[in-house]
C-alpha positions as CSV (number, residue, x, y, z in Angstrom):
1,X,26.2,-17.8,32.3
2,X,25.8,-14.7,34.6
3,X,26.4,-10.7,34.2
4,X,28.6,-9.8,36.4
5,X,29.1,-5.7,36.6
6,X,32.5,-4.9,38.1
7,X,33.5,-2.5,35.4
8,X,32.3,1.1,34.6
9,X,32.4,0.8,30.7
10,X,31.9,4.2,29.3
11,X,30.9,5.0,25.2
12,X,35.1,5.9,23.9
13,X,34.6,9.0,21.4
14,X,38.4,8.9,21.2
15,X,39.8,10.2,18.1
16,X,43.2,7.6,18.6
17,X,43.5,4.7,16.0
18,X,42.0,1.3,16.6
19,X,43.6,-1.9,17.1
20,X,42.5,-3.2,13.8
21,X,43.9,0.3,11.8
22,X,47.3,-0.2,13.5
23,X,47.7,-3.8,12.0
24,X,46.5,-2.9,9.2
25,X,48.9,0.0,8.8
26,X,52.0,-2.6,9.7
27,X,50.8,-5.7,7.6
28,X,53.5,-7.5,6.2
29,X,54.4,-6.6,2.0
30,X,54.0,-10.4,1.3
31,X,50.3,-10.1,2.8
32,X,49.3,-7.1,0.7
33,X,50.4,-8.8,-2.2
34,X,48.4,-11.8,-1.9
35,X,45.7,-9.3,-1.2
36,X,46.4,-7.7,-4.2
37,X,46.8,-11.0,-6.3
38,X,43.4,-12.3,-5.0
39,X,41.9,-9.1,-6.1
40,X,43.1,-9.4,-9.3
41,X,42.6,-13.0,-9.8
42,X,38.9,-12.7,-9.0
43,X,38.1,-9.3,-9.6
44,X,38.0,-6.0,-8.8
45,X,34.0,-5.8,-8.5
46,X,34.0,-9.0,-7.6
47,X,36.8,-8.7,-4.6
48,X,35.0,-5.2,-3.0
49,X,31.5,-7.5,-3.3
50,X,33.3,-10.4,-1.4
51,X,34.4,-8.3,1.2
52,X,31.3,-6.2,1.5
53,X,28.6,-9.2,2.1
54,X,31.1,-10.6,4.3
55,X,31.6,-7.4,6.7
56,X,27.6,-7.1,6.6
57,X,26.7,-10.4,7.4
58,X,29.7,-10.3,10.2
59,X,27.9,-6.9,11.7
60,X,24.8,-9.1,11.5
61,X,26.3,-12.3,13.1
62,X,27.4,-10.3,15.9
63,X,24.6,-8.4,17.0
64,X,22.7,-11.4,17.1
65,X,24.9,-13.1,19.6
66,X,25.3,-9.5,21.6
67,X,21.9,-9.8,21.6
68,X,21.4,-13.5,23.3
69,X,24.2,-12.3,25.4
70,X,22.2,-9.3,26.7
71,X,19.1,-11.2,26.6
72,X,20.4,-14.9,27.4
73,X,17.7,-16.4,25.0
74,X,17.4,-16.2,21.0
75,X,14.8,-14.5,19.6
76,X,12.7,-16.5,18.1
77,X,11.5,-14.0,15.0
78,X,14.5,-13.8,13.4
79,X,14.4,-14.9,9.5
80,X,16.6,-17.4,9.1
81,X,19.6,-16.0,7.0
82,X,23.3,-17.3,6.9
83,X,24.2,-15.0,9.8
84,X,21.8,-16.4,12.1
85,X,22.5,-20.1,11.4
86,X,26.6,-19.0,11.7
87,X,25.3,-16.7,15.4
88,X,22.8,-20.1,16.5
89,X,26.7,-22.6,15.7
90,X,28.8,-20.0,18.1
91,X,26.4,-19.5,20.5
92,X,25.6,-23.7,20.9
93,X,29.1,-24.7,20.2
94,X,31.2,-21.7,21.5
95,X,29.2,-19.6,24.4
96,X,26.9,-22.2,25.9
97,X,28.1,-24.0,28.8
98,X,31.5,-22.4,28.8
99,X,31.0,-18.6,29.1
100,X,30.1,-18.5,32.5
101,X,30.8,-14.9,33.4
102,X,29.9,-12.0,31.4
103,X,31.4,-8.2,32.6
104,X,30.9,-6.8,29.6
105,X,29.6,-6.9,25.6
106,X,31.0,-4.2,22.7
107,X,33.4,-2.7,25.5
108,X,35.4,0.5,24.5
109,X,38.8,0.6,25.9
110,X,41.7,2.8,25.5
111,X,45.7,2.5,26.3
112,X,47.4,5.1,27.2
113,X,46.1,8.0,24.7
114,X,47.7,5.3,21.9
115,X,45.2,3.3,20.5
116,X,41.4,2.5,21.4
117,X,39.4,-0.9,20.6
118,X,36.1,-2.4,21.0
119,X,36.4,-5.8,22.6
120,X,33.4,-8.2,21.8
121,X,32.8,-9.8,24.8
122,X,35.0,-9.7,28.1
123,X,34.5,-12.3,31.2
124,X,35.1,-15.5,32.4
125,X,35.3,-18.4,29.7
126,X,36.5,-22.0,30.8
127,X,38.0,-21.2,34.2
128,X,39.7,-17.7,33.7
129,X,39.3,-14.6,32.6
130,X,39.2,-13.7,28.8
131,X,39.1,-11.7,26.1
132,X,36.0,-13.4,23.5
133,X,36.8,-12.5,20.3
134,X,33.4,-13.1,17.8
135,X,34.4,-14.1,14.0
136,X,32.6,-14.9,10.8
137,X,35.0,-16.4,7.6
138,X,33.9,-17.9,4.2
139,X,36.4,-20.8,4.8
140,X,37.7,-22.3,8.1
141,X,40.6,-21.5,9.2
142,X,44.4,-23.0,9.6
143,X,45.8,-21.4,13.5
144,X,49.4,-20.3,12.5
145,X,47.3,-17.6,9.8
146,X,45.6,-16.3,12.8
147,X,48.5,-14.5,14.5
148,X,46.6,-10.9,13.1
149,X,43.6,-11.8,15.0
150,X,45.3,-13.2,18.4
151,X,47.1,-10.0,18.4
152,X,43.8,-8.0,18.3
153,X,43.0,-9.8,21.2
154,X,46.4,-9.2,23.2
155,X,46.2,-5.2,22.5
156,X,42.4,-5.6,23.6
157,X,44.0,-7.2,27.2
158,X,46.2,-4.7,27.6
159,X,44.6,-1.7,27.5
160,X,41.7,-3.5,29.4
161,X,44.0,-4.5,32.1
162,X,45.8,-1.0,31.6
163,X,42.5,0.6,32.0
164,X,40.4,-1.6,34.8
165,X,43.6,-3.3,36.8
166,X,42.6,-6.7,35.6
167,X,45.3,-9.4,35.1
168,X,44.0,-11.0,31.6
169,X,46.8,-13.1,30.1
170,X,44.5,-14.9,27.7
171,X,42.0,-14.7,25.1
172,X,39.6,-17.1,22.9
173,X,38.2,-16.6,19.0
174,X,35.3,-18.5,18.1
175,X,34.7,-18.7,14.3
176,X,32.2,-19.9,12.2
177,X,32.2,-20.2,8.1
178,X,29.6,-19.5,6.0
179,X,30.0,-23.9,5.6
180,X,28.7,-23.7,9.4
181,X,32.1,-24.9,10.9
182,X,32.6,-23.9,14.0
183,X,36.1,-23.1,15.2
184,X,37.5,-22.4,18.4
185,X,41.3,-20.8,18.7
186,X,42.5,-19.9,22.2
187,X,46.2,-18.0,22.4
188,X,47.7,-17.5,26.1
189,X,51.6,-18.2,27.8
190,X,54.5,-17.1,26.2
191,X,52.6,-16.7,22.7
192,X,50.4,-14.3,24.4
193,X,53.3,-12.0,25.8
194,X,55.0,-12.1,22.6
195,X,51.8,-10.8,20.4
196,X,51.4,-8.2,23.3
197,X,54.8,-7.2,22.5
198,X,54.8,-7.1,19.4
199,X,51.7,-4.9,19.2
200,X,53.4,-2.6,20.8
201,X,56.1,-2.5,18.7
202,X,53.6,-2.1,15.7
203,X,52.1,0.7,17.7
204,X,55.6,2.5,18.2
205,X,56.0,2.0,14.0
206,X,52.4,3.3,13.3
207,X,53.5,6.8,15.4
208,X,56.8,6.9,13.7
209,X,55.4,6.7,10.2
210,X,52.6,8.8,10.3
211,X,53.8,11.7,12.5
């Protein structure tokens, strides 16, 4: 695993939406209302708990493996909570070994004056270049309920490539649960331009609604 600096990644203060508030604007009435049945079956309190120990100890998760990334070694002071076991299974089981080039970690990227992201970490992974997308879930996951999250990685390539003239057609999530599974879910081909497509549909719908 090497750094390799071709890119001039810049902090984005850009007031345009992110990825993630677009798809979350255009998600799908069914999905809201198993959102809103899961709420209700478990809890108000209880829901908003869920979903705040589970954003915290994703921030956590992540900076640990930005950190390695940055450092290429683990600390080894680190108190052993579930975010560092779930950071130690991606980083042996998902970056070791396989991410051999590194051009950037937290990269800000922008399309077009339409939407801005922050991709986790961009490089070379397995052969060709890709977009690494870091995730933390309480249960694994089944792939055709990860189409949301492949096409946060497919808006992430395109402004990239938009943005730096790369050619990055593909893109990689590595999960762990709070079980410590690790999970690995790669989208590219045909399923890749579809997403990318689609995102930019979603974009198009975002605009018309809230203009």
């Amino acid at each position: 695993m090497k750094w390799n600096k071709k890119y001039n990644y810049k902090k984005n203060r850009s007031k345009l939406p992110s990825v993630t508030r677009i798809l979350d604007f255009c998600v799908v009435p069914e999905k809201k209302e198993a959102l809103k049945i899961w709420a209700e079956e478990v809890g108000f309190e209880e829901s908003q708990r869920i979903t705040k120990e589970a954003k915290a100890r994703g921030s956590e998760m992540h900076k640990i493996i930005e950190q390695h990334l940055k450092q290429e070694q683990l600390r080894l002071d680190l108190e052993e909570t579930l975010a560092v076991k779930m950071a130690k299974t991606i980083i042996n089981f998902g970056v070791k070994g396989k991410l051999e080039e590194i051009w950037g970690v937290e990269v800000n990227t922008e399309y077009e004056k339409k939407y801005k992201g922050v991709i986790d970490v961009v490089g070379v992974y397995e052969g060709s270049e890709k977009i690494i997308d870091l995730k933390q879930t309480n249960k694994p996951k089944r792939v055709e309920f990860l189409d949301d999250y492949f096409s946060q990685i497919c808006a992430y390539a395109n402004s990239h490539n938009k943005e730096f003239g790369t050619k990055i057609a593909s893109g990689v999530i590595l999960m762990c649960s709070t079980g410590n599974q690790f999970q690995k879910f790669e989208v590219s081909g045909q399923k890749f331009v579809d997403l990318k497509d689609e995102f930019m549909k979603k974009v198009e719908q975002y605009y018309k609604n809230t203009n």
